[in-house]
VOPAGU-2260 file (C-alpha; in pm, 1 decimal, decimal comma):
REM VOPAGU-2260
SITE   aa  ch    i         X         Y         Z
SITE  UNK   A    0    9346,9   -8688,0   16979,4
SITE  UNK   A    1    9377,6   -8329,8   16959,0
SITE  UNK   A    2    8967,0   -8283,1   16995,7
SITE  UNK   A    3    9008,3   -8538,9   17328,1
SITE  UNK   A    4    9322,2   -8305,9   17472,5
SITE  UNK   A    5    9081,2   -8043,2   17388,9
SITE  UNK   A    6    8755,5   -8171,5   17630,2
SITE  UNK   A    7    8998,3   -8241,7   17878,8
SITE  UNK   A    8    9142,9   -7885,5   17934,6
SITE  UNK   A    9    8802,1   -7766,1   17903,7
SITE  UNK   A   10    8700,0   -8005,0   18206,4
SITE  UNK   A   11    9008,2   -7909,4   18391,3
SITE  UNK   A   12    8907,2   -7578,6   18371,5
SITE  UNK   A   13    8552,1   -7593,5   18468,2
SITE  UNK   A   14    8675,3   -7767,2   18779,6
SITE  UNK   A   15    8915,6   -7530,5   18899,6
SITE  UNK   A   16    8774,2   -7162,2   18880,9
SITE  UNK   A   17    9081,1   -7019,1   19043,3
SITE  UNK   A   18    8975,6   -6677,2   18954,8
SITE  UNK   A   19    8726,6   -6670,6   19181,2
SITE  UNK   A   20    9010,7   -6568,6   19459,2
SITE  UNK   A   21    9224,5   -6293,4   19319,6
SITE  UNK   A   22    8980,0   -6077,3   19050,0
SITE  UNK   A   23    8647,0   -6240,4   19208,3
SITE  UNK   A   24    8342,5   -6365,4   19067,8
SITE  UNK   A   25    8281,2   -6109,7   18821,6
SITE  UNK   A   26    8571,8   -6123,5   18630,4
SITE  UNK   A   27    8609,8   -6500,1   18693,3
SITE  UNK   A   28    8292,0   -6555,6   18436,2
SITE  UNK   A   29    8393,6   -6279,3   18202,0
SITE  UNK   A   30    8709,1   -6478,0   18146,3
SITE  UNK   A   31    8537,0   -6836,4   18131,6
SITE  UNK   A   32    8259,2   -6671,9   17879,6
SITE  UNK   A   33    8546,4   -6471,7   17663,4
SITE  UNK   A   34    8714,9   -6830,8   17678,6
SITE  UNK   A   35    8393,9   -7021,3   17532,9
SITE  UNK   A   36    8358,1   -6785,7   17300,2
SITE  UNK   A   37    8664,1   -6866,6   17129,4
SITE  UNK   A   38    8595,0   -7273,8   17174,4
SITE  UNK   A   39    8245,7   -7210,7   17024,7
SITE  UNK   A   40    8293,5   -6932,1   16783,3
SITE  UNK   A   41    8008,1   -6708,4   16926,5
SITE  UNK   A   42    8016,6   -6374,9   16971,9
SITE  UNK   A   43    7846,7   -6203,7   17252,0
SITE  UNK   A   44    7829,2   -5925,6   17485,7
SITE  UNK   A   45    7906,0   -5918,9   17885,2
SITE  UNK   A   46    7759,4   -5647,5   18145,2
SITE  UNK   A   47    7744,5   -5715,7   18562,9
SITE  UNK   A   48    7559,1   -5544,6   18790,3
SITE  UNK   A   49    7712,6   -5725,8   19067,4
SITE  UNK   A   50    8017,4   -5434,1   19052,8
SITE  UNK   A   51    8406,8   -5562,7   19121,4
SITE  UNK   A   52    8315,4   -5722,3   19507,5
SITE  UNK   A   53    8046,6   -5894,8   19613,0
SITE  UNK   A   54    7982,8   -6009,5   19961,1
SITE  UNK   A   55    7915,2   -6396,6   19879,5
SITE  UNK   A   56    8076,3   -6690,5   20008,2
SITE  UNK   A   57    8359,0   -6866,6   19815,6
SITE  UNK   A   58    8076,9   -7178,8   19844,0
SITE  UNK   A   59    7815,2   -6933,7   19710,6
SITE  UNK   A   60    8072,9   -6775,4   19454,2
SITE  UNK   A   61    8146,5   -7156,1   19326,9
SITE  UNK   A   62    7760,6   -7201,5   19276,7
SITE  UNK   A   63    7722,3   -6880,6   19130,0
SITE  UNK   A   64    7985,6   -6960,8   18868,4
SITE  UNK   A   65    7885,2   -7359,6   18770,8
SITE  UNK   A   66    7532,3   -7153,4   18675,1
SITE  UNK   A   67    7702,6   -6928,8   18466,4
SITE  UNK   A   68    7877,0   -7265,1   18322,3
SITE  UNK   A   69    7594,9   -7435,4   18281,0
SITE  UNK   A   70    7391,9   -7154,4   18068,2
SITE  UNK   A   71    7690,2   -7090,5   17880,6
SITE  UNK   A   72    7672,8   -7477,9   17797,8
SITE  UNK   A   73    7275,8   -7493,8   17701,6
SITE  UNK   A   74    7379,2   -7214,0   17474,5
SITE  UNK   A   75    7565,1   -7495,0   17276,6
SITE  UNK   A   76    7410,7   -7788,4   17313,5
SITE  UNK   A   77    7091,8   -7576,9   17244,8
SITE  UNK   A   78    7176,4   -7383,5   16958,2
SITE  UNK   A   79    7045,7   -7089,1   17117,2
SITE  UNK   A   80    7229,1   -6763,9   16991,5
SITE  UNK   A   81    7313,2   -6580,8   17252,6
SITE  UNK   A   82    7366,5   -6221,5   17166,1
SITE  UNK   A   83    7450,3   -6086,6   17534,3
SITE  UNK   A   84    7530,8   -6261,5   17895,3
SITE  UNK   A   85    7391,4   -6065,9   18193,5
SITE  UNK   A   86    7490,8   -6174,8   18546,6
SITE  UNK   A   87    7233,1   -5960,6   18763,2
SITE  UNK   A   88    7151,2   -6147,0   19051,0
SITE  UNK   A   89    6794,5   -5992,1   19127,5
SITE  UNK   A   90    6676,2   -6109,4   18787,9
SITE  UNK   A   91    6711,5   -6499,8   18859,5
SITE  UNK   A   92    6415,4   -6684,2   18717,2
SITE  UNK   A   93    6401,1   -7076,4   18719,4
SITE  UNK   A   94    6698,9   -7123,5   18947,6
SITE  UNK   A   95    6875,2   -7092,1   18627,2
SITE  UNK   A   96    7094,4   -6731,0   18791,7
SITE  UNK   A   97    6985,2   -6494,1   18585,7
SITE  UNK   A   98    7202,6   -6497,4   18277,4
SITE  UNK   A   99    6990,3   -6391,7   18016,5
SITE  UNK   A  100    6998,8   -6436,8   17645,9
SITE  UNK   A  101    6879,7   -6274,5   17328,3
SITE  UNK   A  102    6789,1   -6426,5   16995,5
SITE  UNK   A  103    6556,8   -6341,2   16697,3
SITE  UNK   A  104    6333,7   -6607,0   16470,7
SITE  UNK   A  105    6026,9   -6723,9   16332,9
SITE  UNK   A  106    5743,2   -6851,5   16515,2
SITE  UNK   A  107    5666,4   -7170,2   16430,2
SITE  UNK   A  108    5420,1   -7287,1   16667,9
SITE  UNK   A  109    5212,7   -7229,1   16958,1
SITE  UNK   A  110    5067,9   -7351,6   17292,5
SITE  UNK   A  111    4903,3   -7036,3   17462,5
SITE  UNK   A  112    4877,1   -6945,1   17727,0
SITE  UNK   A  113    5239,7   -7095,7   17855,4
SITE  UNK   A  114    5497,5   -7116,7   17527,6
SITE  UNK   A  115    5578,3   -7080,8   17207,7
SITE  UNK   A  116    5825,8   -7243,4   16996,9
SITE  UNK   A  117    6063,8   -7014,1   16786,4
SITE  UNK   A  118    6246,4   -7197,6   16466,3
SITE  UNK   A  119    6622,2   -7012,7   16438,2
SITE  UNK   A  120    6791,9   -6879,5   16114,2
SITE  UNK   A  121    7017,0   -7219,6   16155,8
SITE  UNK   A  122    6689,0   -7447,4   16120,4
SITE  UNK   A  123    6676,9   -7553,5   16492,7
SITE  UNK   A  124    6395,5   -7462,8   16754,6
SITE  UNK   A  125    6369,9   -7354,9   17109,7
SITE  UNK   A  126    6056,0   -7358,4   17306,9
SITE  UNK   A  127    5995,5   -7014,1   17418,5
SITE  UNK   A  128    5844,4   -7031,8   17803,8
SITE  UNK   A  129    5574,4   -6719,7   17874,0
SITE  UNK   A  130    5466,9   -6581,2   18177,0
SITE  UNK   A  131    5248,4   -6383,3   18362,0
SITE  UNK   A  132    5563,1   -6122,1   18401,8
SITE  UNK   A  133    5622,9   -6180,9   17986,9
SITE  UNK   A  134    5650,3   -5866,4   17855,7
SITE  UNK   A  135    5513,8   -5915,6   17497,6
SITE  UNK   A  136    5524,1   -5610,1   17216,9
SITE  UNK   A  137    5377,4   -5624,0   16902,0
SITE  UNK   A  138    5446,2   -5398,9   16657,8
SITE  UNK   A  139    5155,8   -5199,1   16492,9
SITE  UNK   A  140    4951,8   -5235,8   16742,9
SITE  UNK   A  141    4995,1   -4958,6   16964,1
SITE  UNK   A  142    5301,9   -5089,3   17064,5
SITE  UNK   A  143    5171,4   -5233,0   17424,0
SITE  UNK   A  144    5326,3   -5474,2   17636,4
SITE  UNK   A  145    4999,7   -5617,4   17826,5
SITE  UNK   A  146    5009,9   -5850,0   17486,1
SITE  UNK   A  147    4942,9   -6183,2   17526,7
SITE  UNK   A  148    5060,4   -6491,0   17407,9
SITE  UNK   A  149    4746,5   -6575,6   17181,1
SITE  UNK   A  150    4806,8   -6236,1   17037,7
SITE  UNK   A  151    5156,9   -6365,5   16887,0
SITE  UNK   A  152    5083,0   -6397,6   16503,3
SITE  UNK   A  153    5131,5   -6749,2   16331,6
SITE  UNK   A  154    5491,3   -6726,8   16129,2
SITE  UNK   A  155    5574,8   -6415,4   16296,3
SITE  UNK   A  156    5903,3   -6225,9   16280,5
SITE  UNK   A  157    6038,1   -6232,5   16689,6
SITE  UNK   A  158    6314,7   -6127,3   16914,9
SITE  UNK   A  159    6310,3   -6288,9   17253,7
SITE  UNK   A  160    6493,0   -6199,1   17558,3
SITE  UNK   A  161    6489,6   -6431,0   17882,6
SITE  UNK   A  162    6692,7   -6690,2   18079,4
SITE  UNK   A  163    6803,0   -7028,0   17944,3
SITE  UNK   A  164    6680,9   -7314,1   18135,3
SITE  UNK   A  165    6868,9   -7659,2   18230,1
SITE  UNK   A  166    6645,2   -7819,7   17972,0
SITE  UNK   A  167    6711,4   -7637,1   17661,5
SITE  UNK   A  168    6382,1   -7412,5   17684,4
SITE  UNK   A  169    6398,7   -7043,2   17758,2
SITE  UNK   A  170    6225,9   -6828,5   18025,0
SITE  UNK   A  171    6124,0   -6530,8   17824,7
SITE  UNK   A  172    6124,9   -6152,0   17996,3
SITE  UNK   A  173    6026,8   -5991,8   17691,2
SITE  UNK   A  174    5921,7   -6129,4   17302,1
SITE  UNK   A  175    5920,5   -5854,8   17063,9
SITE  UNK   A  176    5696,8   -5891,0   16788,5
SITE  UNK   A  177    5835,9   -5752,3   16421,1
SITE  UNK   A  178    5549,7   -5594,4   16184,2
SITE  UNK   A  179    5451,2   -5955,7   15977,6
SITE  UNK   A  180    5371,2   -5781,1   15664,2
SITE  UNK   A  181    5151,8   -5944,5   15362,3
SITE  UNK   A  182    5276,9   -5828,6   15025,0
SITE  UNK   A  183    5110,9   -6061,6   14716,4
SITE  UNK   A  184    4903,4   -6077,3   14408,9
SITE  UNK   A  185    4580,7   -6340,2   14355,3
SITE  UNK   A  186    4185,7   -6300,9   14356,7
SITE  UNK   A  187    3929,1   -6126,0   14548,8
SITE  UNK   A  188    3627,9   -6371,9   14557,4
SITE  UNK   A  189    3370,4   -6167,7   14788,8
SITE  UNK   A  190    3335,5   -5803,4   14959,8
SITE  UNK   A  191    3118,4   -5691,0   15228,9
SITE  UNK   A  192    3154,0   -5295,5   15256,9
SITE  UNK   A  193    2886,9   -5292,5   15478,0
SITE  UNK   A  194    3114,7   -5398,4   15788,8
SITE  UNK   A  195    3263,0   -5220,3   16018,0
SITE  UNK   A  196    3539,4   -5206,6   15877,2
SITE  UNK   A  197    3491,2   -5269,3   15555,1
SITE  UNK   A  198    3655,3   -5633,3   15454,3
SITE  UNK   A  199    3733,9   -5840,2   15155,3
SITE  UNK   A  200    3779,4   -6234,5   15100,5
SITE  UNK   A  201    4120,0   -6284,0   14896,7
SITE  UNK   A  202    4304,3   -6579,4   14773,4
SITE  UNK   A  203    4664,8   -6513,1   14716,9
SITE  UNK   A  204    4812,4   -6737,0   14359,0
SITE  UNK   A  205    4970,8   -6995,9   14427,2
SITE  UNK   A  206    5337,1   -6871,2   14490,5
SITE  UNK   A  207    5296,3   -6526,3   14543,7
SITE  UNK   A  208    5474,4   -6371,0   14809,2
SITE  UNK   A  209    5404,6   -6345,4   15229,0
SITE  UNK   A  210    5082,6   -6547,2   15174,0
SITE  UNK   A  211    4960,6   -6859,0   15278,7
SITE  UNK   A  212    4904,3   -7020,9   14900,3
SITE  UNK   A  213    4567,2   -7126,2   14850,2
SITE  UNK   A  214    4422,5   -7027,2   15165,8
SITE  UNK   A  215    4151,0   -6743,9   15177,5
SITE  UNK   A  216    4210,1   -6447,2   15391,7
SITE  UNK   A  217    4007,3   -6147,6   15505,1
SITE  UNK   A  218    4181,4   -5821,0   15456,7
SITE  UNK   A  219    3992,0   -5539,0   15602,3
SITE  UNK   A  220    3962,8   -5171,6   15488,6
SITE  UNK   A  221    4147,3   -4871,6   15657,3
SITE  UNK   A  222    4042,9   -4528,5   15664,0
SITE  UNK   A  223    4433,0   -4485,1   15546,7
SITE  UNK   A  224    4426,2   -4808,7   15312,1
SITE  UNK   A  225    4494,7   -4685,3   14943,3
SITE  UNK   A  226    4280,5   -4797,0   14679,9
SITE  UNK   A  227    4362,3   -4790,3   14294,0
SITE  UNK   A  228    4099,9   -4932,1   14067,7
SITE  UNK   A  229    4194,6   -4879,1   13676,2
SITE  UNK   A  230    4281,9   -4506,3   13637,6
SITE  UNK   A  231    4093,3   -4421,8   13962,9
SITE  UNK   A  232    4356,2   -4361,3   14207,1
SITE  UNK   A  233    4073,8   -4284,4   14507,9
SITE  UNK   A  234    3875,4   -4596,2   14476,6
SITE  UNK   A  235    3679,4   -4758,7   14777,8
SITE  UNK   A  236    3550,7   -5054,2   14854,7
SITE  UNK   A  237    3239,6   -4990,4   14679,9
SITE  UNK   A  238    3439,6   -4963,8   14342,0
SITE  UNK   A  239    3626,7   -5302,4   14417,2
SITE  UNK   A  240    3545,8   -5607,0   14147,9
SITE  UNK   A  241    3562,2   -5970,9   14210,6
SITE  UNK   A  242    3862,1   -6026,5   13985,2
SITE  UNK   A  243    4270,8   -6037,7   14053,9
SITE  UNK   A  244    4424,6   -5760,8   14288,2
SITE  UNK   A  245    4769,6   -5670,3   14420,2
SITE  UNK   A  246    4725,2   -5593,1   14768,8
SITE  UNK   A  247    4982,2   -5489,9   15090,7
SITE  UNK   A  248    4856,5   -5517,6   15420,5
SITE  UNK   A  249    4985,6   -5582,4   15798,7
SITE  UNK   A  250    4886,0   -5917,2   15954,7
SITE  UNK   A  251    4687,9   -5870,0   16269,5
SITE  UNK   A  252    4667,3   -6091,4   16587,0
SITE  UNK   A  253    4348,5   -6286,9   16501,7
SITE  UNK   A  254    4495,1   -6360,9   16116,3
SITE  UNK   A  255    4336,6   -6135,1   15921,9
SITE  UNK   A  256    4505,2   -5869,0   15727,8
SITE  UNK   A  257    4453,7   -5474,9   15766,4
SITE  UNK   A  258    4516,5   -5387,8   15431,8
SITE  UNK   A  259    4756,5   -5103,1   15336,1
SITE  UNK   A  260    4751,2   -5070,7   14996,1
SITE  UNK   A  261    4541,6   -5227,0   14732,9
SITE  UNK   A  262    4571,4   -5207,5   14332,4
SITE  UNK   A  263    4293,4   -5319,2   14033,5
């Protein structure tokens, strides 16, 4: 019963913005998103660029504000984690208004050039929409943002900013890709310090840490990688064996690993 009264203020509400006469638009959503953030126990932040008037019609205003409503809602029937609500009305993208929202996870898949699909802390997914006007940064790598989407590592650490869209996705404006670093003991079973740069095969055990277990990677050789073989603390590749190693090393975009530190 109480649940039922509940829905039915809720709908009562959404029907009858009667802010949107006295304090105007702006403060008319601040109140409605301040309001669902108590009914949905999220906590976010809200900034305007619209400023305290506006010259829009009350029609236009209404529209404006059943947007703002209707993002607000994907949020929750989404399970996207919205971390800040902007209402900037030359950032609209998908007719969605412009109300952007930020979230961090995992990646957990990809279909390049056009998405991605992120897996949340809370075990649910949202498909991650890319763009020509993406702006994608990947840490490490010079820190650019003319990265593209097949340069997203597999199981990488994200943050995405964009604009939810009517159907759950998200219209990204910028992914921000976190250092995936490779930290994990198993076997190096070939070298070839001939290359340019030097590289290494290396199996991680099964159950060591940030690897894929059992699968065979290529870490390559830095001029600033450390190398500790026995008691020689200025080893090269050279001096590497074909035996168990300990190695730390950044993941790269095309899945190897540029090797940071490695110990005999």
């Amino acid at each position: 019963m109480h649940q039922a009264i509940a829905e039915t203020r809720e709908l009562c509400a959404s029907l009858r913005p009667g802010a949107l006469g006295g304090d105007g638009l702006v403060e008319a959503v601040r109140a409605y998103a301040m309001e669902f953030a108590k009914r949905s126990a999220l906590t976010f932040d809200f900034t305007s660029e619209l400023g305290d008037t506006i010259a829009l019609t009350r029609e236009r205003g209404r529209n404006v504000y059943r947007i703002a409503q209707e993002a607000l809602s994907n949020v929750a029937r989404h399970a996207v984690t919205a971390t800040r609500i902007e209402l900037n009305p030359s950032s609209g993208d998908g007719g969605s208004g412009g109300e952007d929202t930020g979230f961090k996870g995992t990646v957990q898949s990809e279909s390049c050039p056009g998405s991605i699909v992120v897996l949340l802390a809370d075990g649910t997914s949202v498909t991650v929409n890319i763009s020509t006007a993406t702006e994608i940064d990947i840490e490490g790598f010079g820190g650019s943002s003319a990265a593209q989407c097949s340069d997203i590592p597999a199981n990488a650490a994200v943050e995405v900013e964009g604009v939810p869209q009517t159907d759950g996705s998200v219209n990204a404006t910028s992914i921000h890709v976190e250092e995936n670093e490779l930290e994990t003991s198993g076997s190096i079973t070939s070298t070839n310090c001939a290359a340019t740069p030097p590289s290494f095969s290396f199996t991680p055990d099964n159950g060591g840490g940030g690897g894929d277990n059992g699968t065979t990677l290529t870490l390559t050789i830095q001029p600033t990688t450390q190398i500790e073989v026995g008691d020689n603390d200025a080893a090269s590749c050279a001096d590497l064996t074909l035996a168990a190693a300990e190695v730390q090393g950044i993941t790269q975009p095309d899945g190897s690993v540029a090797a940071t530190e490695i110990q005999q």
